[in-house]
C-alpha positions in Angstrom: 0.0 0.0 0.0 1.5 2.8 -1.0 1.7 6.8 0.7 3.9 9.3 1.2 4.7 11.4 4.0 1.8 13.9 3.2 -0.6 11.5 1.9 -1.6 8.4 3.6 -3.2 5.5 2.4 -5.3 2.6 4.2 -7.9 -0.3 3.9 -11.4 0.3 5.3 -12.8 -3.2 3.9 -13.6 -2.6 0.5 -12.9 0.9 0.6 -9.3 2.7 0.1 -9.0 6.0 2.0 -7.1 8.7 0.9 -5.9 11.2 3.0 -4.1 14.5 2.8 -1.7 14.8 5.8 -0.3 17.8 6.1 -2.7 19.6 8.7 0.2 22.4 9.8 -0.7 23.7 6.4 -3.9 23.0 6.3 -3.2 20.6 4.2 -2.0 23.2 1.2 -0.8 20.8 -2.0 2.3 19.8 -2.1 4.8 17.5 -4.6 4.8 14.4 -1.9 0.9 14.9 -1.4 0.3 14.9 -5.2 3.1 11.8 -6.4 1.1 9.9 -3.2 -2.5 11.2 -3.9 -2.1 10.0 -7.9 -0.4 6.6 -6.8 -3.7 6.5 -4.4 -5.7 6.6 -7.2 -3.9 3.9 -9.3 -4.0 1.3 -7.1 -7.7 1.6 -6.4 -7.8 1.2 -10.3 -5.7 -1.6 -9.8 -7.0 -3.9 -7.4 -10.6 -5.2 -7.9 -10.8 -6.1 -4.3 -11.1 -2.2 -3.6 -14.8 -1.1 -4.8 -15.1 2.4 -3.3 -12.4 5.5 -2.6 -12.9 7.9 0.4 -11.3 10.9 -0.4 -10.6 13.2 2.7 -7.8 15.4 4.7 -6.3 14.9 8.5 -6.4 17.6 11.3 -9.8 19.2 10.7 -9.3 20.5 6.9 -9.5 19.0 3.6 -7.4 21.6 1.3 -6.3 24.9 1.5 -5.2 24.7 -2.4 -2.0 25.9 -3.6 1.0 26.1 -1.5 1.3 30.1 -2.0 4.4 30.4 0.0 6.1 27.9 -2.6 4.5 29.6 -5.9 6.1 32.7 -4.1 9.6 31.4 -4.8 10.3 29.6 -1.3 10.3 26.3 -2.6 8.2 23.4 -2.2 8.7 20.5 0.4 9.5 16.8 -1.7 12.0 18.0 -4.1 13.0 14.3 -4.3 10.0 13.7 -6.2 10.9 15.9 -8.9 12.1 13.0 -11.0 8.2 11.8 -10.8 7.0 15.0 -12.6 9.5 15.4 -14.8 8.9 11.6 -16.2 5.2 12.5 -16.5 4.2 16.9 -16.4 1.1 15.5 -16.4 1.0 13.8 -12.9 0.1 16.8 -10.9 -2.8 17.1 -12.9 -4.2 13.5 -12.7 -3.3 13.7 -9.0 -5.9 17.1 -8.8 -8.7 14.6 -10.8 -8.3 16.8 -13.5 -7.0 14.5 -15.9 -7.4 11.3 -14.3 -11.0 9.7 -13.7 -10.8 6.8 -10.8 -13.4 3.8 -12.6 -14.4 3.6 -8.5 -16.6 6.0 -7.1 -15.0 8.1 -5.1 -16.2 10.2 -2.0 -15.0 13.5 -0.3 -15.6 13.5 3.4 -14.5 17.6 4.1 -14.4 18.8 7.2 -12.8 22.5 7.4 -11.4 24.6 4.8 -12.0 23.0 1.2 -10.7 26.5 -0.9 -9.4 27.0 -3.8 -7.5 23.8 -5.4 -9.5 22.0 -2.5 -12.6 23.2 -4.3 -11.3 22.1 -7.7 -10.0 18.7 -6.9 -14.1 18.2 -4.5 -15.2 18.7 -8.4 -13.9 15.6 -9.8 -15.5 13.6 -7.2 -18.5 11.6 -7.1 -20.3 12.1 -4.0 -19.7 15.2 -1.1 -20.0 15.1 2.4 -19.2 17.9 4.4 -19.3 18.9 8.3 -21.3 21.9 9.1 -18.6 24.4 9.6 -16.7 23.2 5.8 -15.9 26.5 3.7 -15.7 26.2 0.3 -14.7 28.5 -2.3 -12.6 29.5 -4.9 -10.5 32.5 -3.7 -7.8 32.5 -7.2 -9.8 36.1 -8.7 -8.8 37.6 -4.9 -5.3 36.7 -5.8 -5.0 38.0 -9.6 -4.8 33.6 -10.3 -7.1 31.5 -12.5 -8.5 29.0 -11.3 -6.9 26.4 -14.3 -8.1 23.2 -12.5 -11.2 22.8 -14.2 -12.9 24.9 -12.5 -14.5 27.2 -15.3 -15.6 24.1 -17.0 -16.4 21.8 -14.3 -18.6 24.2 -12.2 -20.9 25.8 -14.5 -21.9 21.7 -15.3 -22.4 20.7 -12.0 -24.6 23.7 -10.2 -26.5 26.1 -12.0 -24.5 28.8 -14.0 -25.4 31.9 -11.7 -24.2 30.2 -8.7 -20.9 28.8 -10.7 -20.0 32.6 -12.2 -20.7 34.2 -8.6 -18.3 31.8 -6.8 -16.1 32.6 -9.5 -15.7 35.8 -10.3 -16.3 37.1 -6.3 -14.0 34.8 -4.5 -16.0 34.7 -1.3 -16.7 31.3 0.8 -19.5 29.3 1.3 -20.4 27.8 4.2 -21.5 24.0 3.6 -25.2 24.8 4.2 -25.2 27.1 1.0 -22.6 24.7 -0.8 -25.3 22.4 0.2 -28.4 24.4 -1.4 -26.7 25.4 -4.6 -25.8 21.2 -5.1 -22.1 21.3 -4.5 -22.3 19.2 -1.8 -25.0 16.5 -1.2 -24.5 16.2 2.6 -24.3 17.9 5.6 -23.1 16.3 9.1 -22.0 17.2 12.5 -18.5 18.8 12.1 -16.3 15.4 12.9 -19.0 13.4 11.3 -17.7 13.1 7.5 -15.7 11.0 7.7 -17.9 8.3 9.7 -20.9 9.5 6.7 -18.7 8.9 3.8 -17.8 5.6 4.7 -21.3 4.4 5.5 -22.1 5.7 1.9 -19.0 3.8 0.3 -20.2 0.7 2.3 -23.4 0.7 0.9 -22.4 0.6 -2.6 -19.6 -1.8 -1.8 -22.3 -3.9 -0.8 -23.5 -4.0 -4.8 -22.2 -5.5 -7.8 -19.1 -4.2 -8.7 -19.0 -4.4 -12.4 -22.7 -2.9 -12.6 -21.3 0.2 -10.0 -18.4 0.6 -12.4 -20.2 0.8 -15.6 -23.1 2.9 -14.0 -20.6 5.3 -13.4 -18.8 5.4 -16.5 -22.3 5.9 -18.2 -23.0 9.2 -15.7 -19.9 10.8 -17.3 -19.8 9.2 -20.9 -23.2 10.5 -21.8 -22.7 14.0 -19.7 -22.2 16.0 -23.3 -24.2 13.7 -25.3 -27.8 14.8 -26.8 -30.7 12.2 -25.3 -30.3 9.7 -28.3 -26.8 9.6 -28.5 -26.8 8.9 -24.9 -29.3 6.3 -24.7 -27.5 4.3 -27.3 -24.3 4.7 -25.3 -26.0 4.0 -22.5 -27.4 0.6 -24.3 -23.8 -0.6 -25.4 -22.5 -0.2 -22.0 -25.3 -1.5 -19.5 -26.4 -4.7 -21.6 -23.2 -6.5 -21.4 -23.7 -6.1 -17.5 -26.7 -8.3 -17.7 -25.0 -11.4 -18.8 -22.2 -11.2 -15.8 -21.7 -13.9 -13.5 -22.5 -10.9 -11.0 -25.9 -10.1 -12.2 -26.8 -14.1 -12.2 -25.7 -14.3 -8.7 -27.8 -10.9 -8.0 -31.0 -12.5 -9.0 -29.8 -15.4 -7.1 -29.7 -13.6 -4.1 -33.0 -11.9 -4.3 -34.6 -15.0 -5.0 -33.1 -16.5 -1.9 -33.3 -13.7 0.4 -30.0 -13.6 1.5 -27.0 -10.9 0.6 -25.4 -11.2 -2.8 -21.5 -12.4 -3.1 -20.4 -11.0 -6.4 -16.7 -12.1 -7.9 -16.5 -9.3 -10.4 -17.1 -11.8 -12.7 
């Protein structure tokens, strides 16, 4: 299992928890945290015994973004990992979910400050949980940045377009109860609770078939951009095959028998 020293990884069942660990900076990105975080998503790719991703940050905050003092000029902690980026310019970006799409859902559990690249990296997951006293926000307008993690594109499809252009263009934070009613985040807990929510989620849907999870979600984001017919058609060539798995046999099984399913990815 892999990690680094400011991204840990562990084994909650069937779930793989990622973790940004780097609370003295609230955990503000960093080389180590992005070599670990894209490793983190491989290897849930990689093994089929891992079915769902929790996605969250240690010491109360999920991400702070950027580490500003380090864009600044006063260098960035990890420069051993440099070889990592330099063999692929793109890993920073796949680590951020901006060009890497884990085929398991994944969920953010965010307590804290989720600002800025924390905001832009929440976008590329599946399913948000956030305690009650999460911000959110994406501050780079404040600073004369862009926000060039997806955000322009990402937002505007995922919440309504006056909400996406006013966090945007003012900079200002949202508390997770408005995050909440403009549909950037799905749910709201007790501050501390996240976590605990997250995996409960990730439970029940390791608790379903894994190859019908997998292709559901591909669907979601293969047919995004599509017109209705062009959708349903893709939608057709990717969910019939599904129906003659070993998993769906065993599903009906089950249901027949009134007992819980055990599916083999098969």
């Amino acid at each position: 299992m892999g990690g680094t020293e400011h991204l840990t990884v562990r084994r909650e069942g069937a779930t793989l928890v990622l973790t940004l660990n780097r609370p003295e900076a609230r955990n503000a990105l960093s080389l180590p945290m992005l070599v670990g975080l894209y490793d983190g998503w491989l290897e849930a790719d990689a093994d089929d015994s891992v079915r769902s991703i929790v996605f969250t940050g240690a010491g109360g905050s999920f991400c702070s973004g950027m580490d500003l003092k380090a864009l600044a000029g006063n260098g960035m902690a990890g420069e051993e990992y440099r070889d990592r980026l330099k063999a692929d310019p793109d890993l920073h970006w796949k680590a951020m979910l901006r060009h890497h799409r884990p085929r398991k859902p994944v969920i953010a559990a965010v307590e804290g400050y989720c600002v800025a690249g924390g905001t832009e990296m929440l976008q590329g997951t599946d399913i948000r949980v956030a305690g009650e006293s999460a911000t959110f926000g994406l501050f780079e307008v404040k600073r004369g940045l862009f926000p060039i993690g997806g955000s322009t594109v990402r937002l505007q499809r995922q919440i309504p377009r006056t909400h996406a252009l006013e966090m945007l263009l003012t900079g200002r934070p949202y508390g997770a109860r408005e995050a909440a009613a403009i549909g950037l985040v799905g749910h709201v807990v007790p501050d501390g609770t996240a976590l605990a929510k997250a995996l409960e989620i990730a439970e029940q849907i390791n608790s379903c078939g894994p190859l019908a999870v997998e292709a559901v979600k591909a669907s979601v984001y293969e047919t995004a951009e599509m017109t209705e017919s062009e959708g349903l058609a893709a939608e057709l060539a990717r969910g019939w095959p599904v129906f003659d798995t070993a998993d769906a046999k065993e599903g009906a099984r089950a249901f027949a028998e009134k007992r819980p399913p055990v599916y083999k990815r098969a």
